[in-house]
C-alpha positions as CSV (number, residue, x, y, z in Angstrom):
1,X,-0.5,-6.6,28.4
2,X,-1.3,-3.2,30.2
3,X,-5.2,-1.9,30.1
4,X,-5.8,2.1,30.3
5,X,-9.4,3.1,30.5
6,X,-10.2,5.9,27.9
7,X,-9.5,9.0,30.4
8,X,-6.4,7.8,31.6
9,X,-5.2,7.4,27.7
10,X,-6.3,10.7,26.9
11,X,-4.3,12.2,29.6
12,X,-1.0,10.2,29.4
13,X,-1.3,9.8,25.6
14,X,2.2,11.0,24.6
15,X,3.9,8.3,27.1
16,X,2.0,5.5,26.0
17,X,3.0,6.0,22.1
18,X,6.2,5.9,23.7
19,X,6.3,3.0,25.5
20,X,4.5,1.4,22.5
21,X,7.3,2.8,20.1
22,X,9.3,1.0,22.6
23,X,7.2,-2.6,21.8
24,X,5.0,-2.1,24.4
25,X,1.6,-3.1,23.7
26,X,-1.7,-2.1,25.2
27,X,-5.3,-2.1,25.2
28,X,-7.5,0.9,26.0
29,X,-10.7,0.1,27.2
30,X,-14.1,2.1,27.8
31,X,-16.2,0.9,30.7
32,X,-14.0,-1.8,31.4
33,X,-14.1,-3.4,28.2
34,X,-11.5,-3.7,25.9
35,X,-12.1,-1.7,22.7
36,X,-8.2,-0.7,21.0
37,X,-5.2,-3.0,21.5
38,X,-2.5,-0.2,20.9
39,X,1.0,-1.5,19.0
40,X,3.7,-0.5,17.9
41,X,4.4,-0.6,13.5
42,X,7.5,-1.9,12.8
43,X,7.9,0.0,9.7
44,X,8.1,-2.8,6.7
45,X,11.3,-2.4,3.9
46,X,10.4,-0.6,1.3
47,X,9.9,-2.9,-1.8
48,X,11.4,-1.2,-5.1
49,X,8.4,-1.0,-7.3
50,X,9.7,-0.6,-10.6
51,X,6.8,-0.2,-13.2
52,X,8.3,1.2,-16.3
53,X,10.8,-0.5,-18.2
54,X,10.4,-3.8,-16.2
55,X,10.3,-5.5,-19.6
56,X,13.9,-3.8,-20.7
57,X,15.7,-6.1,-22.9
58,X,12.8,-9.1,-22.8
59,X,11.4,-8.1,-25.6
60,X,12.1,-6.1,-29.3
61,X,9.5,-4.2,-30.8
62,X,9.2,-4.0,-34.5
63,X,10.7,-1.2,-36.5
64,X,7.4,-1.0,-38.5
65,X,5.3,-1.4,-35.2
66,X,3.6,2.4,-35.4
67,X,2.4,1.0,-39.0
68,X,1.9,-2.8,-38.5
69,X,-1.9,-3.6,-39.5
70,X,-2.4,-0.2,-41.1
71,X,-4.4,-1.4,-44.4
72,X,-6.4,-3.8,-42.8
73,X,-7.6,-1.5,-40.2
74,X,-8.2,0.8,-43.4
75,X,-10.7,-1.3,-45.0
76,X,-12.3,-2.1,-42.1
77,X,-13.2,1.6,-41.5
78,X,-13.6,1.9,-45.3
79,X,-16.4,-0.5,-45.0
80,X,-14.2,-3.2,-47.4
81,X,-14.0,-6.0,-45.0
């Protein structure tokens, strides 16, 4: 693997991208010691996320599901429980 102190990446910094874009790795350095190993992303698939709906046809709601509960939860705010 190919070590550029910091200067010489500075100054050639557009050809190394593309020699990494390439699959070239390398590793700047700054006083001789290696600081950034430099590689290319192979840009992962895109995974469909699908968050709404992903129950679809799983599961049935109740018709009466916006009223389920509804005298019970009265009396408990009515102080009758």
């Amino acid at each position: 693997m190919r070590t550029v102190n910091i200067h010489e990446a500075k100054t050639h910094l557009s050809r190394l991208i593309d020699a990494a874009m390439k699959g070239e790795s390398f590793i700047i350095a700054r006083a001789g010691k290696p600081v950034v190993r430099v590689s290319p992303i192979s840009a992962p698939e895109q995974q469909h996320k699908q968050r709404l709906g992903f129950l679809a046809g799983r599961m049935q709601v109740p018709d009466d599901f916006d009223h389920m509960g509804q005298d019970e939860i009265g009396s408990l705010f009515d102080g009758q429980a």
